[in-house]
C-alpha positions in Angstrom: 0.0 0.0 0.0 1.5 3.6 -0.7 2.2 6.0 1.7 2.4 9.5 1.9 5.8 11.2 2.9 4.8 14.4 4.4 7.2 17.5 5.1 8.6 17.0 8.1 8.9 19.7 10.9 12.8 19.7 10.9 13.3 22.3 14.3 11.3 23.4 16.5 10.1 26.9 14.8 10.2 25.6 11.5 6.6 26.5 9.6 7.8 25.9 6.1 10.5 24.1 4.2 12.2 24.4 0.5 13.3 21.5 -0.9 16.6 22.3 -2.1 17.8 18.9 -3.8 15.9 15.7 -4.4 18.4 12.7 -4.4 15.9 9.9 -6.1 13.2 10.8 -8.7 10.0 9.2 -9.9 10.7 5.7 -10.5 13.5 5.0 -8.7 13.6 2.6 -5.7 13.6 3.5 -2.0 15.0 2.2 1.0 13.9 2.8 4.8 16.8 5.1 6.1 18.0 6.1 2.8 18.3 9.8 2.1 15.3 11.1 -0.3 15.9 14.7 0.2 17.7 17.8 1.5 15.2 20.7 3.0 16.0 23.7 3.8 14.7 25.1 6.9 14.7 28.1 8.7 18.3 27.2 10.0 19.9 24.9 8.2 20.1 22.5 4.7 19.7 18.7 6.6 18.6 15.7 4.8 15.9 13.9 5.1 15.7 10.0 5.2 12.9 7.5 4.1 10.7 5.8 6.5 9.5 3.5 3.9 10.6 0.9 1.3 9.5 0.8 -2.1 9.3 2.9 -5.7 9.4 6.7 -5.4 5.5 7.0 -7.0 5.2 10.8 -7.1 7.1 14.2 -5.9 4.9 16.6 -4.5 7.5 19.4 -4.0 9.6 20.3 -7.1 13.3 21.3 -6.0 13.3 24.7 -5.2 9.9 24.9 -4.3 8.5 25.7 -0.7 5.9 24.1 1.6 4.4 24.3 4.9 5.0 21.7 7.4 2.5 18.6 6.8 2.1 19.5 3.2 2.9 16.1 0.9 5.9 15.6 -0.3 6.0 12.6 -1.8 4.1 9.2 -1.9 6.4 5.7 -1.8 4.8 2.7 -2.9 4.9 -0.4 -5.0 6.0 -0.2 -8.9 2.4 0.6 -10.6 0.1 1.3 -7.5 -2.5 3.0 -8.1 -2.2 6.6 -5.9 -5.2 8.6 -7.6 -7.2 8.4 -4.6 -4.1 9.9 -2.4 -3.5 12.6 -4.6 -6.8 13.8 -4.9 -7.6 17.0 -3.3 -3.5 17.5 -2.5 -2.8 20.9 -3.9 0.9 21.4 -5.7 2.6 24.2 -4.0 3.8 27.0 -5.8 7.1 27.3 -7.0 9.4 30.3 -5.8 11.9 31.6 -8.7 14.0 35.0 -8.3 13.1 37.5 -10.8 15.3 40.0 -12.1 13.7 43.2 -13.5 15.3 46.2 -14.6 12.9 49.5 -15.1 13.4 53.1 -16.2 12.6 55.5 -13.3 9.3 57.6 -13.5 9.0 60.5 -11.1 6.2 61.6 -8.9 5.0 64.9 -10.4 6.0 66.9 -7.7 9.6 65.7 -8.2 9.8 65.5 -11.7 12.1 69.1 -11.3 14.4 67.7 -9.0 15.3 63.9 -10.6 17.4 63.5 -13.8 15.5 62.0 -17.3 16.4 58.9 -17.5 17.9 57.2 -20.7 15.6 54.6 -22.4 16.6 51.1 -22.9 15.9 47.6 -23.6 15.1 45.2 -20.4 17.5 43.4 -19.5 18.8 40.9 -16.5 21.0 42.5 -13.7 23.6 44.4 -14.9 27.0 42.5 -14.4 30.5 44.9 -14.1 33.3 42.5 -12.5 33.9 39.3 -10.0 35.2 41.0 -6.9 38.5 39.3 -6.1 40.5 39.1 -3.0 44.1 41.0 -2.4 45.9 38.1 -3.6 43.9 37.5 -6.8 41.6 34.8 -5.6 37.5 34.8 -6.5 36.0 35.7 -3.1 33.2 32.9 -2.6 32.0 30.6 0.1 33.1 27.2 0.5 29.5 25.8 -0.7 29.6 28.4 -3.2 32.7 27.0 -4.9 31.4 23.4 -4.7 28.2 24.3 -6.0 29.9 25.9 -9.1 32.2 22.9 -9.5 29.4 20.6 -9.7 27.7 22.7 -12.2 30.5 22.8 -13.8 30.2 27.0 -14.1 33.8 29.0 -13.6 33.2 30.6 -10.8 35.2 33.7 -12.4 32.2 34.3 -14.5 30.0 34.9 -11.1 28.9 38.0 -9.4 28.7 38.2 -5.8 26.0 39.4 -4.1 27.2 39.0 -0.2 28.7 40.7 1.6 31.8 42.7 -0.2 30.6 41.0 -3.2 31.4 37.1 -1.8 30.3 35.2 -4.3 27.2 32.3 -2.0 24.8 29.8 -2.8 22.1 32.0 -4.3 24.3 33.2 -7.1 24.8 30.1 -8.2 21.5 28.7 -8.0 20.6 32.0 -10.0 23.3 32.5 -12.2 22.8 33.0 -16.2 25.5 33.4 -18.1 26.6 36.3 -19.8 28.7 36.7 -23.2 31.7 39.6 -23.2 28.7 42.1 -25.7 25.8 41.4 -22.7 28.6 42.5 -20.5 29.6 45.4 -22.2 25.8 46.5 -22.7 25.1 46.3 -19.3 28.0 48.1 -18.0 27.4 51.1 -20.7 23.5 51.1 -19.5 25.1 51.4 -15.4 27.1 54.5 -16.6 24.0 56.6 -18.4 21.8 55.9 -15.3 19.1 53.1 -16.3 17.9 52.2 -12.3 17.7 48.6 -12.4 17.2 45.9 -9.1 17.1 42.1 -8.5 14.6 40.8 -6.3 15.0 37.6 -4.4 12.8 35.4 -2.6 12.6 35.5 1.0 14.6 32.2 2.9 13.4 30.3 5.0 16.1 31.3 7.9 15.3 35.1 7.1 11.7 34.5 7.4 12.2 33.3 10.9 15.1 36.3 11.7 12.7 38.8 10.6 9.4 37.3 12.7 11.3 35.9 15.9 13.5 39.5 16.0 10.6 41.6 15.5 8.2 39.7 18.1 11.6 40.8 20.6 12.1 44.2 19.6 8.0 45.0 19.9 7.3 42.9 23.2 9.9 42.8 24.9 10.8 46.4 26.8 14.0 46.6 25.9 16.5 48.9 27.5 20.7 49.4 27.4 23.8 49.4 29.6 27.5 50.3 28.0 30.3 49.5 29.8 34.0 50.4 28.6 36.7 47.8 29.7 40.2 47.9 29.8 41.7 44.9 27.9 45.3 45.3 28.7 45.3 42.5 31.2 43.3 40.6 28.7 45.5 41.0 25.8 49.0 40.5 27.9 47.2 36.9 29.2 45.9 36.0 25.9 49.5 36.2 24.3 50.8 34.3 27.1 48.6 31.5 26.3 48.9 31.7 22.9 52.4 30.9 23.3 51.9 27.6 24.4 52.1 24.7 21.1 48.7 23.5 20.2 46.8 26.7 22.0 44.4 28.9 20.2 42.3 31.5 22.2 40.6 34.3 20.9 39.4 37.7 22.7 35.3 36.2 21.8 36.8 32.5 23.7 38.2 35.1 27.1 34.6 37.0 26.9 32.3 34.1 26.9 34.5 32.5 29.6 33.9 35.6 31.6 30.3 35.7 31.2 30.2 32.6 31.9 31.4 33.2 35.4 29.4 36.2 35.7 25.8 34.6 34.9 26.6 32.1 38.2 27.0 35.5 39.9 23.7 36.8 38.9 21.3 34.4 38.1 18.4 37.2 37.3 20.3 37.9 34.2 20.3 34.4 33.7 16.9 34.2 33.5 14.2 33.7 30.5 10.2 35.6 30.7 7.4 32.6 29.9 4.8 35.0 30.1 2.7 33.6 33.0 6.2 33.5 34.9 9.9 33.8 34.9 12.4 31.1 34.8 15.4 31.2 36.4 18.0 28.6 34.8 20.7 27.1 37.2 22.5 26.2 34.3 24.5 28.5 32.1 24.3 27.9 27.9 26.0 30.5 26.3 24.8 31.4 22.8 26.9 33.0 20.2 26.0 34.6 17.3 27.5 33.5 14.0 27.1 35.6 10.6 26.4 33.0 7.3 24.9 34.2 4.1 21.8 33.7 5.1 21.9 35.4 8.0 22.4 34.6 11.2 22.8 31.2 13.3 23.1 31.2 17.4 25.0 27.9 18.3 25.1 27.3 22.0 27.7 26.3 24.2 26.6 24.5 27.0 27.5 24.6 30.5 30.1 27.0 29.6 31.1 27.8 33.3 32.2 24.8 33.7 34.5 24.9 30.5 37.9 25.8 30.5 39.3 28.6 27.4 40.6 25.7 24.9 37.2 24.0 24.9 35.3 26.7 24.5 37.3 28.3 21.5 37.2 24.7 20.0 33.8 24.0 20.3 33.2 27.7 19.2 35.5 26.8 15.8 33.8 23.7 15.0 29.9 25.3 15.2 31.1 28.6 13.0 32.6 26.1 10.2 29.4 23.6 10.7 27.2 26.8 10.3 29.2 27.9 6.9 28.7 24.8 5.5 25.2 24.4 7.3 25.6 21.1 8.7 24.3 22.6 11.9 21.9 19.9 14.2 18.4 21.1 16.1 20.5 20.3 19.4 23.3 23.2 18.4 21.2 26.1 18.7 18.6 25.1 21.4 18.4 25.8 24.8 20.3 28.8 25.2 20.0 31.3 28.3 22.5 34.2 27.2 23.6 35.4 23.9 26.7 37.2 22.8 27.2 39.2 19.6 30.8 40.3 18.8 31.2 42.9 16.0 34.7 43.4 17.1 36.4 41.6 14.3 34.9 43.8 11.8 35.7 46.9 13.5 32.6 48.4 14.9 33.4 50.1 18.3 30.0 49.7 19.8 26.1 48.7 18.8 23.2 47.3 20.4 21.4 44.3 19.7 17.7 42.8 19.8 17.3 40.2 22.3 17.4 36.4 21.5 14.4 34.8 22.8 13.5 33.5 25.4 16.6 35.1 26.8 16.1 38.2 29.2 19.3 39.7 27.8 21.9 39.8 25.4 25.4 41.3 25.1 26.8 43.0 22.3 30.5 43.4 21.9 32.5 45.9 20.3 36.1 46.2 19.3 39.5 46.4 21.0 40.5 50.2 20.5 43.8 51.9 21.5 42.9 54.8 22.9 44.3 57.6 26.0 43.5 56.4 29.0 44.3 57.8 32.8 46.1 55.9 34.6 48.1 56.4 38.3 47.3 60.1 37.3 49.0 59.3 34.0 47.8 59.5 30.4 49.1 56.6 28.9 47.9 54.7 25.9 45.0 52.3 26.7 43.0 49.1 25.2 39.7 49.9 25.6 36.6 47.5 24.4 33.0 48.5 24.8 30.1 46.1 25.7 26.2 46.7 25.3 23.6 44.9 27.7 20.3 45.3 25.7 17.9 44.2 28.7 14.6 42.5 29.0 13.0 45.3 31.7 10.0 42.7 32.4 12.7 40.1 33.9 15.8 42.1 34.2 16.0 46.0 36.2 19.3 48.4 35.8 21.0 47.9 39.0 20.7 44.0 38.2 22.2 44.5 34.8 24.9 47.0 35.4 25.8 44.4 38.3 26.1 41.8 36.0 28.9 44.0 33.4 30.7 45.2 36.4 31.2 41.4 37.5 32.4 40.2 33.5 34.4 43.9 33.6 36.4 42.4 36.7 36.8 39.2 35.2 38.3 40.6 32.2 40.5 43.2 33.8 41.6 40.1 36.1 41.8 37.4 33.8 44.1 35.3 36.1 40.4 34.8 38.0 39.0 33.1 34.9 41.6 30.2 36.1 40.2 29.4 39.4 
């Protein structure tokens, strides 16, 4: 008898999947445990096994098509079944596709003084100038980029980038059209006699959830903000030190959520998540920590992280930024957590502020290491001075509590030597 294969609910906020590669088609034979698909969901790319044996009878999602949760997927039965009856009444979802438009401005009347006539020209896709390359001459992709490109067998020099700094990612390959040296040429000379054009993209899954789960923060949560200015000289004398040692690896983000770590045993209301009808209070301490893909943004937890020393946490912290590149990341990585970090440092930003993580009461946002004057002994000498945000929950969390809290991971980090005991 033929069964239906539904789409399965693949994390726990998950409303929808795209079904980004099918690894067996209509006709082909299907074993219990054997991969039938890869879904994207709102976090990751994971595949998807067969509960059943038999022949692949129908696919009810076309690859690159999205569905909700429970939708059919596909139906697995013996070679020749008859699966009318199933079918009937099972709707085939509509498929998403980019679309690439380019349009000649036209000015509202009570601008039409103010904006430039535009030239008038033939539509045509995206206009295409150069690969952006890196300072040593290499393409700038992603590693799933490049693959992706191999496989196609597209050169990869031939690709614009639409990430950040141009990186060539996934979406550019599964959009790209090629484009002879006169299209090029066209396009470029259209760019320079100011044709407006744009590229719109479909919505994924992981930005649908980043927009809703961010925006349900931001509007319910009241959120309010503590900066803090630390001095990292201590920090950046013991880091070298244990950098020095063969096989060691530690990074300022490894020494901050070590020291936060420490802090949230200190202060358990900041360690705390709001359920609505009442407040939790965790005893243990998961760490969260933002990491930046091209889709947009993953939280991996480390858990237990006070009891963790430096080496494990920067190693664990390695492994779930390359598994989040390459989106291998599991449900169990980015549940559970009770505090998130956000460092910005590494690209430079001195300070910011960011939304709160739910069901977390609070996040920390951390800014760059900046050489600065400082006062010291009655002294200015030159200092190392990094900012940190506290964007609160005020329904858990008050501003005594939280300014508590960042003097406690300030004297931890000014002290580092503590973080030992």
């Amino acid at each position: 008898m033929a069964e239906i294969v539904y789409m399965p609910k693949l994390s726990d906020t998950m409303t929808e999947g795209v079904v980004s590669e099918w690894t067996k088609k209509v006709g082909d034979k299907v074993a219990s445990g054997e991969v039938l698909a890869e879904i994207e969901t709102d976090k990751a790319t994971m595949e998807f096994e067969s509960f059943y044996d038999g022949v692949l009878l129908h696919i009810g999602v076309e690859k690159g098509q999205a569905a909700p949760v429970n939708a059919v997927l596909a139906i697995i039965g013996k070679e020749g079944e008859d699966i009318s009856k199933l079918l009937s009444g099972a709707g085939a979802p509509t498929a998403q596709k980019a679309e690439v438009k380019e349009e000649k401005a036209t000015p509202t009347p009570e601008l039409v003084k103010e904006v430039a006539p535009v030239a008038k020209t033939e539509n045509k896709p995206a206009p295409v100038v150069s690969t952006p390359v890196s300072t040593d001459g290499r393409v700038v992709a992603s590693p799933l980029a490049k693959k992706m490109a191999e496989d196609k067998g597209i050169d990869i020099n031939s690709v614009i980038g639409t990430g950040d700094g141009g990186r060539i990612i996934k979406r550019d390959i599964d959009h790209y059209v090629p484009y002879d040296a006169p299209t090029r040429a066209a396009n470029y000379t259209a760019i320079s006699s100011g044709v407006e054009s744009y590229t719109d993209e479909n919505v994924s899954q992981m930005r649908k959830t980043i927009a809703r789960r961010l925006a349900e923060s931001k509007f319910s949560a009241p959120h309010f903000y503590l900066t803090l200015e630390i001095d990292m000289d201590n920090a950046i004398a013991a880091r070298k030190s244990l950098n020095s040692t063969e096989g060691v690896k530690i990074s300022f983000n490894d020494l901050v959520i070590k020291a936060v770590a420490a802090a949230l045993r200190q202060h358990p209301t900041v360690n705390s998540s709001w359920l609505e009808d009442r407040i939790r209070r965790n005893h243990h301490v998961h760490i969260g920590v933002a990491v930046a893909v091209d889709e947009g943004l993953l939280v991996p937890v480390v858990r237990f992280a006070d009891t963790k020393g430096l080496v494990q946490i920067g190693d664990e912290v390695r492994e779930f930024a390359q598994k989040a590149k390459d989106k291998k990341l599991q449900p169990a990585d980015w549940e559970g957590n009770t505090f998130t970090i956000s460092n910005l440092g590494m690209f430079g930003i001195e300070e910011f502020t960011a939304i709160i993580n739910p069901p977390d009461s609070c996040i920390m946002a951390v800014g760059g290491i900046k050489q600065v004057p400082v006062v010291k002994n009655g002294q200015v000498v030159p200092g190392n001075i990094m900012k940190v945000t506290l964007s609160c929950d005020h329904r858990v969390v008050d501003g005594a509590s939280g300014a508590a809290f960042l003097q406690t991971v300030k004297n931890y980090l000014e002290n580092p030597v503590l973080l030992l005991l």
